[in-house]
C-alpha positions as CSV (number, residue, x, y, z in Angstrom):
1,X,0.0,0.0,0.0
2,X,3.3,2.3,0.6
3,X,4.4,1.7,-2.5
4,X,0.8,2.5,-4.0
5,X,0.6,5.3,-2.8
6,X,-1.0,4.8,-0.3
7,X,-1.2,6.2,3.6
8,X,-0.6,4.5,7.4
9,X,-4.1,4.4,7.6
10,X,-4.2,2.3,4.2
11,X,-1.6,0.0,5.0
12,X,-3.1,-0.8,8.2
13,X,-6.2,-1.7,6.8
14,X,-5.1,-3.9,4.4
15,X,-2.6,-5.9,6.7
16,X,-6.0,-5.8,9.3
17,X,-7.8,-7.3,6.4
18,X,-4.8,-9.9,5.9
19,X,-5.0,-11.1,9.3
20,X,-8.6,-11.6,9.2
21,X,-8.4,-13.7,6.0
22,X,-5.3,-15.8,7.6
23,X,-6.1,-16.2,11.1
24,X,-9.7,-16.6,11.6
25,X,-9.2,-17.5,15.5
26,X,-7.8,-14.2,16.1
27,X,-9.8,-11.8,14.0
28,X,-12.5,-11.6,11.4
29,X,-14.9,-9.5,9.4
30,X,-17.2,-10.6,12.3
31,X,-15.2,-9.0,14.9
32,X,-13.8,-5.6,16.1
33,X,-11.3,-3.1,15.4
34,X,-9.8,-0.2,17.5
35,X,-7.5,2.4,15.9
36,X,-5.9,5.5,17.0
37,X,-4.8,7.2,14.0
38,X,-1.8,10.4,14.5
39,X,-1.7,13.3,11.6
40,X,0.5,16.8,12.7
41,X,-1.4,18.4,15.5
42,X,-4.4,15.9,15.3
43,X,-5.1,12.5,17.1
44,X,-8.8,10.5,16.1
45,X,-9.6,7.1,18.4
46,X,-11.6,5.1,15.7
47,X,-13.9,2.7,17.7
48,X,-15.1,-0.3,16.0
49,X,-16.7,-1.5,18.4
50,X,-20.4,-3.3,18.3
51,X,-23.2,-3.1,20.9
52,X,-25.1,-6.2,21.9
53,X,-28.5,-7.0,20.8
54,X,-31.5,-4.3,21.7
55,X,-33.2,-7.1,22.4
56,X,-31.6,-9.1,25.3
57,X,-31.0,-13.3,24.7
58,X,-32.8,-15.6,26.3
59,X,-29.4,-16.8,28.2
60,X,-26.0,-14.4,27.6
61,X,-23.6,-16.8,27.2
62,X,-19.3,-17.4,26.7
63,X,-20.3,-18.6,23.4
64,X,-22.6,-19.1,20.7
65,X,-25.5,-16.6,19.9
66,X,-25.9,-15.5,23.2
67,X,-22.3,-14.3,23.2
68,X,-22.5,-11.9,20.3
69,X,-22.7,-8.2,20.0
70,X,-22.9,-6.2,16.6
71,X,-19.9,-7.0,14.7
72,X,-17.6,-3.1,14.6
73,X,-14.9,-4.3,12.0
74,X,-16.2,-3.0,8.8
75,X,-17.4,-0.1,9.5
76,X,-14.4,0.5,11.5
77,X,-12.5,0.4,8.3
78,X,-14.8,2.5,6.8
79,X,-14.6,5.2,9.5
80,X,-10.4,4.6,9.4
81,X,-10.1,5.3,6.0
82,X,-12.4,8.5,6.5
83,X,-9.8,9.5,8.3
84,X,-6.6,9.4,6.5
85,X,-7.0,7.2,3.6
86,X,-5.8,7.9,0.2
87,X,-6.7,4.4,-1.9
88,X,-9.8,3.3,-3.2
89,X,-10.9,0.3,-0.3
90,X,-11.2,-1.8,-3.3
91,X,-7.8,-1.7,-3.8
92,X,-6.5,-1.7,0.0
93,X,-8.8,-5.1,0.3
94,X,-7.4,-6.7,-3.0
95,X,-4.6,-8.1,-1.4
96,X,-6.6,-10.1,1.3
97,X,-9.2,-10.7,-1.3
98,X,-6.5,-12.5,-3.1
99,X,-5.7,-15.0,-0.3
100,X,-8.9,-15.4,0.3
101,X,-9.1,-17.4,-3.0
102,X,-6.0,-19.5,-2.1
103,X,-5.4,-19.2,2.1
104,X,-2.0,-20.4,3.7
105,X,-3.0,-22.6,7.0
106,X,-0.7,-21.9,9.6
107,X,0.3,-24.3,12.4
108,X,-1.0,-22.4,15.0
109,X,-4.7,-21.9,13.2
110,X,-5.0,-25.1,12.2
111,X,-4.3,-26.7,15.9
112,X,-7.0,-24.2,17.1
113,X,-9.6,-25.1,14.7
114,X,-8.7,-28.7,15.7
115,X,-9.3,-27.6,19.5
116,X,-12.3,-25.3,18.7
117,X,-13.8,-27.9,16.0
118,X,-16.7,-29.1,18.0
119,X,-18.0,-26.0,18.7
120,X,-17.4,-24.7,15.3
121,X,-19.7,-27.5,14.1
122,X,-22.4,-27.0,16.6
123,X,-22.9,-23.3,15.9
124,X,-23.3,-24.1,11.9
125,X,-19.3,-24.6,11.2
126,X,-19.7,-28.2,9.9
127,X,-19.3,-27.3,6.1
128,X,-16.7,-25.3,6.4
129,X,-14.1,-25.6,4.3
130,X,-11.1,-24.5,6.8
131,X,-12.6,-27.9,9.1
132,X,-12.0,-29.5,6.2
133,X,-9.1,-29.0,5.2
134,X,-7.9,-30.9,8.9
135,X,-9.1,-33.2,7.6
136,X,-7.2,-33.9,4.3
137,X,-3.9,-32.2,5.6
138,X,-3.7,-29.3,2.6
139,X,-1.4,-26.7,3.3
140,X,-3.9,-24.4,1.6
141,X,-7.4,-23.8,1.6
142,X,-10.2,-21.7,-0.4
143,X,-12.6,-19.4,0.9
144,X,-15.0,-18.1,-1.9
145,X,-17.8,-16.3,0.3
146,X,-15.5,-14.5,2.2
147,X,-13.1,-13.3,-0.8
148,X,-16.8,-12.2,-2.3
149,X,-17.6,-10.4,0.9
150,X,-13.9,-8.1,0.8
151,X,-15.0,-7.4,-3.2
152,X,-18.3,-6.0,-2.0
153,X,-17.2,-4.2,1.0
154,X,-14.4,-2.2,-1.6
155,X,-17.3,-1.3,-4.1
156,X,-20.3,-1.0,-2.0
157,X,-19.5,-0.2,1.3
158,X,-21.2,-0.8,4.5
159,X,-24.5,-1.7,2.9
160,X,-22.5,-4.8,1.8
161,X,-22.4,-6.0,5.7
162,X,-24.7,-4.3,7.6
163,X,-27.7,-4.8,4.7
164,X,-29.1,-6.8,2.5
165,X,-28.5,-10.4,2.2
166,X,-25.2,-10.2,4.3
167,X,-27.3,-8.6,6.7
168,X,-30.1,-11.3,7.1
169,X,-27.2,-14.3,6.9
170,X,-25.9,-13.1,9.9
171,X,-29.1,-12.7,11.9
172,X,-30.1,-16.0,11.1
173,X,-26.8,-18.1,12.4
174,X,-27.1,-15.8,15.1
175,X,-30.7,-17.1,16.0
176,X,-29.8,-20.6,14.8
177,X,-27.4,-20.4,17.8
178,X,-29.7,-19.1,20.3
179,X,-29.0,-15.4,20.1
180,X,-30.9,-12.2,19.4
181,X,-29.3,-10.1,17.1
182,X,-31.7,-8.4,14.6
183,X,-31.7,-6.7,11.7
184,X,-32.2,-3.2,13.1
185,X,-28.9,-4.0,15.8
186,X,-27.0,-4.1,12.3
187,X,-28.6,-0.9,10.6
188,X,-28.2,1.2,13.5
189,X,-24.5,0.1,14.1
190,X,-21.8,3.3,13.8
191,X,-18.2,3.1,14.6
192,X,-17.4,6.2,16.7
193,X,-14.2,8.5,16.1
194,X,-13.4,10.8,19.3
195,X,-10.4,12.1,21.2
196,X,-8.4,9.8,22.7
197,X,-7.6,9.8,26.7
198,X,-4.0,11.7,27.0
199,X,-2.2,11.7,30.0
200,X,1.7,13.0,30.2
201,X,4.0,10.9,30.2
202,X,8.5,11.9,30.4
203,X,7.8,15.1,28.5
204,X,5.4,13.4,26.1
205,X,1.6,12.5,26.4
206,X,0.7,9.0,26.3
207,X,-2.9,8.9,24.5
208,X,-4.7,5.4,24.5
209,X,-8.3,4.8,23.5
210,X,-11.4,5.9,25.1
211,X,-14.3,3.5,26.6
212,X,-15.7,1.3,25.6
213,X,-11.9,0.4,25.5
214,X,-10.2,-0.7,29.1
215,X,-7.5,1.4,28.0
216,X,-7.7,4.2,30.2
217,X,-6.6,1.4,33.4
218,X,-2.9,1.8,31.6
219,X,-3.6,5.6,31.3
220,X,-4.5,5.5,35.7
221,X,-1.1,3.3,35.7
222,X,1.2,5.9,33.7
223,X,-0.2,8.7,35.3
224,X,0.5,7.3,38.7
225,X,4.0,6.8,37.9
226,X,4.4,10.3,36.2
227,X,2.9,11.9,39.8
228,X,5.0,9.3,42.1
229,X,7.7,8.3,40.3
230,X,9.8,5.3,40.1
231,X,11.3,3.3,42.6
232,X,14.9,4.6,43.9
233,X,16.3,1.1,43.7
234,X,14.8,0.1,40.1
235,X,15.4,-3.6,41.0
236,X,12.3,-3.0,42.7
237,X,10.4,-1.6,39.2
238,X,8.5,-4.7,38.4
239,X,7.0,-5.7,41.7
240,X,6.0,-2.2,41.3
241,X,4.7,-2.4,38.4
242,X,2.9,-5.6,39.0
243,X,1.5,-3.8,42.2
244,X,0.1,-0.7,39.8
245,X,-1.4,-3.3,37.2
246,X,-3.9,-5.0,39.5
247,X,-4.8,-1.9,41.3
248,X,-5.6,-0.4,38.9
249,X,-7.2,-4.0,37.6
250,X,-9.9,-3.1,40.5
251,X,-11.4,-0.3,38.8
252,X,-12.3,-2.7,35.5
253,X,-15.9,-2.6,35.3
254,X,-16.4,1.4,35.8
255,X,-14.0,1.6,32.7
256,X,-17.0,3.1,31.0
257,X,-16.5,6.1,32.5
258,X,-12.8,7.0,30.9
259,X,-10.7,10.0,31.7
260,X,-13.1,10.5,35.1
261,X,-11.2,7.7,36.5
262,X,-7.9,9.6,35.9
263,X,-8.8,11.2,39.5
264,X,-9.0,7.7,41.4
265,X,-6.3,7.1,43.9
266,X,-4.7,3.5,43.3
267,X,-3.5,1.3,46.5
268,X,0.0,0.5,46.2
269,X,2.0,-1.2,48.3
270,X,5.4,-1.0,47.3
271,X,6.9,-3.3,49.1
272,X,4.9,-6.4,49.6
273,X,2.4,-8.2,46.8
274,X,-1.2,-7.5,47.6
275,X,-2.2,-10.7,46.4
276,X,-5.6,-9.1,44.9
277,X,-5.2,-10.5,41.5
278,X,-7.7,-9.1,38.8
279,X,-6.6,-9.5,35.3
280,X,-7.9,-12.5,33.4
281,X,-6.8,-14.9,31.5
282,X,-5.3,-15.1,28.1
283,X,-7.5,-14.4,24.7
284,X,-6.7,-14.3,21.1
285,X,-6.4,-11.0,19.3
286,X,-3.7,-9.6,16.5
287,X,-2.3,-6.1,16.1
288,X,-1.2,-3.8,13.5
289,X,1.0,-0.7,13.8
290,X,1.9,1.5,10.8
291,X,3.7,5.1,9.9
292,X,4.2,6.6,6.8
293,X,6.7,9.3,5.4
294,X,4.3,12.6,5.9
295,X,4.1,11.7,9.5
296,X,0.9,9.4,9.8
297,X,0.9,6.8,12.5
298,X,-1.2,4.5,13.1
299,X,-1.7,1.9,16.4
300,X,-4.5,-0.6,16.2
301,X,-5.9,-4.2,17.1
302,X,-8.4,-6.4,15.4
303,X,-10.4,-8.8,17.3
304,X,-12.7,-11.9,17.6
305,X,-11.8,-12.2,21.5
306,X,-11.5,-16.0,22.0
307,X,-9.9,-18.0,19.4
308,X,-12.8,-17.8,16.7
309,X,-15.5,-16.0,18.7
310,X,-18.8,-16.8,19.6
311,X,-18.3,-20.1,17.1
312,X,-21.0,-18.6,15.3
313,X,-20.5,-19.3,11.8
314,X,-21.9,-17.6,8.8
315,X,-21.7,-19.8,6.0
316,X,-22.9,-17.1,3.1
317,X,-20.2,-15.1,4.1
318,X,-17.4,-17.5,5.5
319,X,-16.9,-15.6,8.8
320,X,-17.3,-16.6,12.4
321,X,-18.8,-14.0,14.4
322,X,-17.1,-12.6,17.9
323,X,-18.4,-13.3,21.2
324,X,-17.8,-9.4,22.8
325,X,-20.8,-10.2,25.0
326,X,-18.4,-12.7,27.1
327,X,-16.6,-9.5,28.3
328,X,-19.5,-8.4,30.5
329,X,-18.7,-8.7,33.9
330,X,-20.4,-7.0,37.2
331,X,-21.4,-3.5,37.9
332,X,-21.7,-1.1,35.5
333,X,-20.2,-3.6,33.3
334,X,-23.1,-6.0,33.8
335,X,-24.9,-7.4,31.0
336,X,-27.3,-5.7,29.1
337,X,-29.3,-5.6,25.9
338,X,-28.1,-2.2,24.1
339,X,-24.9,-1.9,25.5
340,X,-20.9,-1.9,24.9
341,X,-18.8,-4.6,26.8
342,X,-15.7,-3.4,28.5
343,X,-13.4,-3.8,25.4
344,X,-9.7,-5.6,26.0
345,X,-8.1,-4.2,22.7
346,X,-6.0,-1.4,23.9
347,X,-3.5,0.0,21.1
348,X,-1.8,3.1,22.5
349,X,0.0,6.2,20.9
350,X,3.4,7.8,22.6
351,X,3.5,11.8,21.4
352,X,7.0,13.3,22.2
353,X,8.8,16.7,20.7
354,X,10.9,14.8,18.0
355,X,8.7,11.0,17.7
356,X,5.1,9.7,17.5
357,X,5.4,5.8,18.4
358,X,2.6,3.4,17.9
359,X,2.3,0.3,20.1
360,X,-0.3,-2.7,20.1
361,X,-0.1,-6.3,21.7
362,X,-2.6,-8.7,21.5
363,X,-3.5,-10.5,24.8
364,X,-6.8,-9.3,26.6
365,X,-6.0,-8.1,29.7
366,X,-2.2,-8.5,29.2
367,X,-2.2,-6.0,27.1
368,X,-2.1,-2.9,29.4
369,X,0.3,-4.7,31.4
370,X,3.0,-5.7,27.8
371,X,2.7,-2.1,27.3
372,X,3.2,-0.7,30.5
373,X,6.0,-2.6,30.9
374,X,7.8,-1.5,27.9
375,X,7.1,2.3,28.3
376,X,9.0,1.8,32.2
377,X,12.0,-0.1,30.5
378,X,11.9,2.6,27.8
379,X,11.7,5.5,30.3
380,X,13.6,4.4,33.7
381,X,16.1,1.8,32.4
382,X,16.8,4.3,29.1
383,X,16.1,1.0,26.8
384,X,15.3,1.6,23.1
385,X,12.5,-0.4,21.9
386,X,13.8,-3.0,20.2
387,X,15.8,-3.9,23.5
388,X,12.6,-3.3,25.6
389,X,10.3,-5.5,22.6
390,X,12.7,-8.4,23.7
391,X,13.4,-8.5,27.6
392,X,11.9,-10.9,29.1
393,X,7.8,-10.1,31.1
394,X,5.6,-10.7,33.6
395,X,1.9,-11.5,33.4
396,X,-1.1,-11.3,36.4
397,X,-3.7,-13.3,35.5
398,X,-6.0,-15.1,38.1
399,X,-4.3,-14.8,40.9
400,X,-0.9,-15.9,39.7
401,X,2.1,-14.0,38.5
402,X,3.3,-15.5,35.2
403,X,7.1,-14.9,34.6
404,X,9.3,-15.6,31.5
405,X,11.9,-17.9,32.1
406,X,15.2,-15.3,32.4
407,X,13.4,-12.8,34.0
408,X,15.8,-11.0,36.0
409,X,13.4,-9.8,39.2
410,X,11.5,-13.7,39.6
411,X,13.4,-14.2,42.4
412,X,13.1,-10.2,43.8
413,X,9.2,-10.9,42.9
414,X,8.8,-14.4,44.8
415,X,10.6,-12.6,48.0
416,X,7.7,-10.3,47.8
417,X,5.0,-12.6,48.5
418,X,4.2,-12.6,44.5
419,X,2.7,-16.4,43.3
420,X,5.4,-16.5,40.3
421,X,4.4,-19.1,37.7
422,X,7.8,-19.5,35.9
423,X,6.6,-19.8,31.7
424,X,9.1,-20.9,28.7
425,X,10.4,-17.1,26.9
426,X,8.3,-16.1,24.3
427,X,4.9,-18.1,25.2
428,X,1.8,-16.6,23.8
429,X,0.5,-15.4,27.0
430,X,3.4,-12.8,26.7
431,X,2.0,-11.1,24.4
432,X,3.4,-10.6,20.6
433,X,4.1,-6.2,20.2
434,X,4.0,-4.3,16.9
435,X,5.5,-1.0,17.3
436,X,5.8,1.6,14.2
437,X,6.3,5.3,14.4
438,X,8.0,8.8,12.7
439,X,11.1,10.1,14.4
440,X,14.0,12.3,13.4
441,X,15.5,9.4,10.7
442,X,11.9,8.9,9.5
443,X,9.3,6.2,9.8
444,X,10.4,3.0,11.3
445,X,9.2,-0.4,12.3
446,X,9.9,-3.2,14.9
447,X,8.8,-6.7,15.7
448,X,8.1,-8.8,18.4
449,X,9.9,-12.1,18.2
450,X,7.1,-14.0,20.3
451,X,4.4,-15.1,18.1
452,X,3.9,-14.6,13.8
453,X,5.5,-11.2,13.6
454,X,6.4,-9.2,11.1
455,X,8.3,-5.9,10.2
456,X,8.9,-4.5,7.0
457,X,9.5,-0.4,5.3
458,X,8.6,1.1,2.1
């Protein structure tokens, strides 16, 4: 898309659209996407993010029908490319149309479709050809409806999804599985493009999305640690850290209410481990972070939420739907018909005097604590990114502290009462970062090593 002609915003789409076509356990047409796109002077939080049904199920539900919400994702592109786009979306979706015809099946896809295949084929999964292909062992695999779908999104737009036949396909696997989705959830549907929360950060601001997204719980983090500062012994930095991530965990449900939470005091002990807990466990999601040579960054995450959703499949259209609805919880988070879900994707944007850095990691609630651990090393421990990308992390989820093997504070953590869980480097719970920005030398790009990452420049 670079090379095209094209702008950040256009090359994230169509990598976005890649993913979806590639890896349908992590993201999909019948998922989400959260953007925040940087021009000079000027940052938009895209929010493609769906509400569920008006009407409310008869049981909400993990999975299934009475796990889904409105799927965001196209018009989330639609709304992106409003705001900074430069190709036609015909051409920006070409390239995933194109695989579409002929799909690669990675290892890791393939072993979750294995895991997820009974559930696939009780939610109307059982002629797909992706099952199939497990079954004969192809390295490749065709997928006809869906590469028709990306062709009428480019020409048509959003009544290609959200109307019409596409529209009625979905509402009926959605009732076949037990949900209530209707066609009016789907008409009304709008992405929503707003201000991002900012809060300073070393100089800079740090800007992350606004609700639905549980961004703003790294935002109370950073902010805390731009008021208090870091520990005088940095040896000390991760229990910290650790300490600042589930406090700030607590406040979870009442994410709704965004920057107000900016004025909450968070319980710290920076000594000894709480114990408190409060992140969850591990979900799918992939991200995509782009910049281009007029100073256009992009950060953003696409997103089924568990590997392949709700299970929900649509056959006329050869996309599983997400299961958002699974991330209501208690309180003002509770479920509802006509509401948002607390949302997990969380890409953030770093603003300084000479750089604009984008960074994204999938990994549901690990994602505020990936990124919050890279902007300390980047900031106290004077680390450039690549070198804080690859040190190794720490993840609280359930109760227990997961540590990477090599880990240089496990035993500093353990002392402190923390339940460390010591993990193989470079598991998927760690989180897989994309990081792409404009600075002095001009647009550059870095990849994780954990998980299918790539960097590339144009």
């Amino acid at each position: 898309m670079l090379r095209s002609g094209g702008s950040a915003v256009d090359a994230a789409i169509a990598a976005q659209a890649v993913i979806c076509v590639v890896l349908p356990d992590a993201a999909g047409l019948g998922g989400d996407l959260l953007a925040l796109v940087s021009r000079p002077g000027q940052v938009t939080a895209v929010n493609g993010v769906g509400r569920s049904p008006a009407q409310a199920p008869a049981r909400w539900s993990s999975d299934g029908g009475g796990s889904v919400t409105v799927p965001g994702l196209v018009d989330g592109w639609l709304t992106l490319h409003r705001h900074g786009g430069r190709l036609p979306l015909v051409d920006i979706l070409s390239p995933a149309r194109r695989l579409a015809e002929q799909t690669p099946l990675p290892v890791g896809t393939a072993e979750a479709a294995q895991r997820h295949r009974p559930r696939l084929e009780r939610f109307g999964g059982a002629g797909w050809a992706l099952l199939d292909a497990l079954t004969t062992g192809v390295e490749t695999w065709s997928q006809p409806e869906l590469a028709d779908l990306l062709d009428a999104i480019g020409t048509r737009g959003r009544d290609a999804f959200y109307a019409g036949d596409a529209a009625d396909a979905i509402v009926a696997a959605v009732h076949r599985a037990g949900g209530s989705l209707t066609i009016s959830d789907l008409a009304a549907h709008r992405s929503m493009a707003s201000e991002p929360v900012s809060v300073r950060w070393h100089g800079g601001q740090l800007l992350v999305q606004p609700p639905p997204s549980q961004a703003v719980l790294l935002a109370m983090a950073a902010a805390w640690l731009e008021r208090e500062g870091a520990p005088e012994n940095l040896d000390a930095l991760p229990h910290l850290l650790v300490e600042l991530t589930e406090s700030a965990f607590t406040h979870r449900s009442d994410a709704g209410r965004g920057k107000d939470l900016l004025s909450m005091a968070l319980d710290v002990d920076p000594d000894r481990a709480s114990g408190r807990g409060g992140p969850r466990s591990y979900l799918h999601t992939a991200g995509v972070a782009t910049a281009d040579a007029e100073g256009m960054v992009v950060s953003s995450l696409v997103s089924v939420f568990d590997d392949f959703g709700s299970g929900v499949y649509v056959p006329e259209l050869g996309i599983v739907l997400a299961n958002r609805a699974a991330g209501f919880t208690d309180g003002a988070n509770a479920a509802g018909p006509g509401r948002y879900p607390v949302h997990t994707l969380a890409p953030a944007l770093l603003v300084e005097d000479d750089a604009v850095t984008a960074l994204a990691t999938p990994g549901a609630d690990g994602q505020v604590q990936t990124l919050l651990q890279l902007l300390a090393r980047h900031r106290y421990l004077d680390e450039d990114w690549p070198s804080a990308v690859i040190a190794p992390r720490w993840r609280s989820e359930d109760g227990r502290l997961l540590v990477e093997h090599g880990h240089p504070a496990e035993l500093d953590l353990r002392e402190r009462g923390h339940e460390v869980v010591t993990r193989d480097y470079g598991e998927d719970v760690f989180g897989a970062v994309v990081i792409a920005g404009v600075d002095s030398g001009g647009p550059f790009a870095i990849a994780d090593s954990r998980r299918s990452v790539e960097a590339g420049a144009a």
